[in-house]
N, C-alpha and C positions, 0 to 999 in steps of 0.2 A: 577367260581373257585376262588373267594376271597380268599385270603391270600394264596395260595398256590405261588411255586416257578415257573410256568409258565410264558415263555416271554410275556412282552404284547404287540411285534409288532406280535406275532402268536394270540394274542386272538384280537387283533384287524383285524388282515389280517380273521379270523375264522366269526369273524359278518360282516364283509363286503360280502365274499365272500355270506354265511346264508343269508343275505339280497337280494343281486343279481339273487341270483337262484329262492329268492320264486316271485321276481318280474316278472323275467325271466318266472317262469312258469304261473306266472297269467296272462301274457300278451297274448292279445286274435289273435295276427294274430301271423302269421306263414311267416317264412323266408330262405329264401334258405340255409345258416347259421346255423340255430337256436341248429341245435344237436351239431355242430363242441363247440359253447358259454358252451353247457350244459355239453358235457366233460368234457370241460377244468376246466368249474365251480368244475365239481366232483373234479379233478385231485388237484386242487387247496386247495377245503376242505380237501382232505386227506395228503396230504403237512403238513395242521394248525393241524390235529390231531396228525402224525406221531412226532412232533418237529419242531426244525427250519428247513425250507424247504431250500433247493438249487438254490440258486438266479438266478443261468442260466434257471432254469426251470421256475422257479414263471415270469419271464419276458417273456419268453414263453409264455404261457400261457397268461400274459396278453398280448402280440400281438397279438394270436389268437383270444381271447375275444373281444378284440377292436377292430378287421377286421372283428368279425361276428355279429354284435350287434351295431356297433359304430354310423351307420345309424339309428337307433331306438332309437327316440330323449324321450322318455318317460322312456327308459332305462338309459340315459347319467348321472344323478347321482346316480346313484348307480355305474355305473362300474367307474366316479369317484372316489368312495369309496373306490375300489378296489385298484385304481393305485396308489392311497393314500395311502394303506396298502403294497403297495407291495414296493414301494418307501421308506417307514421304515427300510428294509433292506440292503439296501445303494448297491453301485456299486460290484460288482463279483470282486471276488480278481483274478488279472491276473497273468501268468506264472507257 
């Protein structure tokens, strides 16, 4: 989406997550985890489609992700990626 008026910490947060999932799904073993990662992966994409996402939620998510997958060291950069992207949107405004 060149030149258009989209955030690019959602088109960035959008290829990280895109990234993570198809690794996610190439990855040949199976873990106790692995659908709790895939949700959230979903939940996450649809965040980056919808607008800017809800920060309490995207950090969500990434805890969950990290607790389900964080063990799967072939995974660990890519769900860097992620926290890279999600870290874009800076801290949840309080009160």
């Amino acid at each position: 989406m060149t030149g258009s008026d989209e955030d690019p910490r959602v088109t960035e947060l959008r290829t990280a997550v895109s990234r993570l999932r198809r690794e996610l799904a190439a990855h040949p073993a199976e873990f106790p985890d692995r659908g709790i990662a895939e949700d959230e992966l979903a939940a996450l994409a649809a965040m980056a489609v919808s607008g800017v996402p809800e920060i309490p939620r995207l950090r969500r998510s990434l805890l969950l992700i990290a607790g389900s997958i964080g063990s799967v060291s072939a995974l660990a950069p890519g769900l860097a990626e992620v926290r890279s992207a999600v870290e874009l949107f800076g801290e949840p405004r309080r009160g």
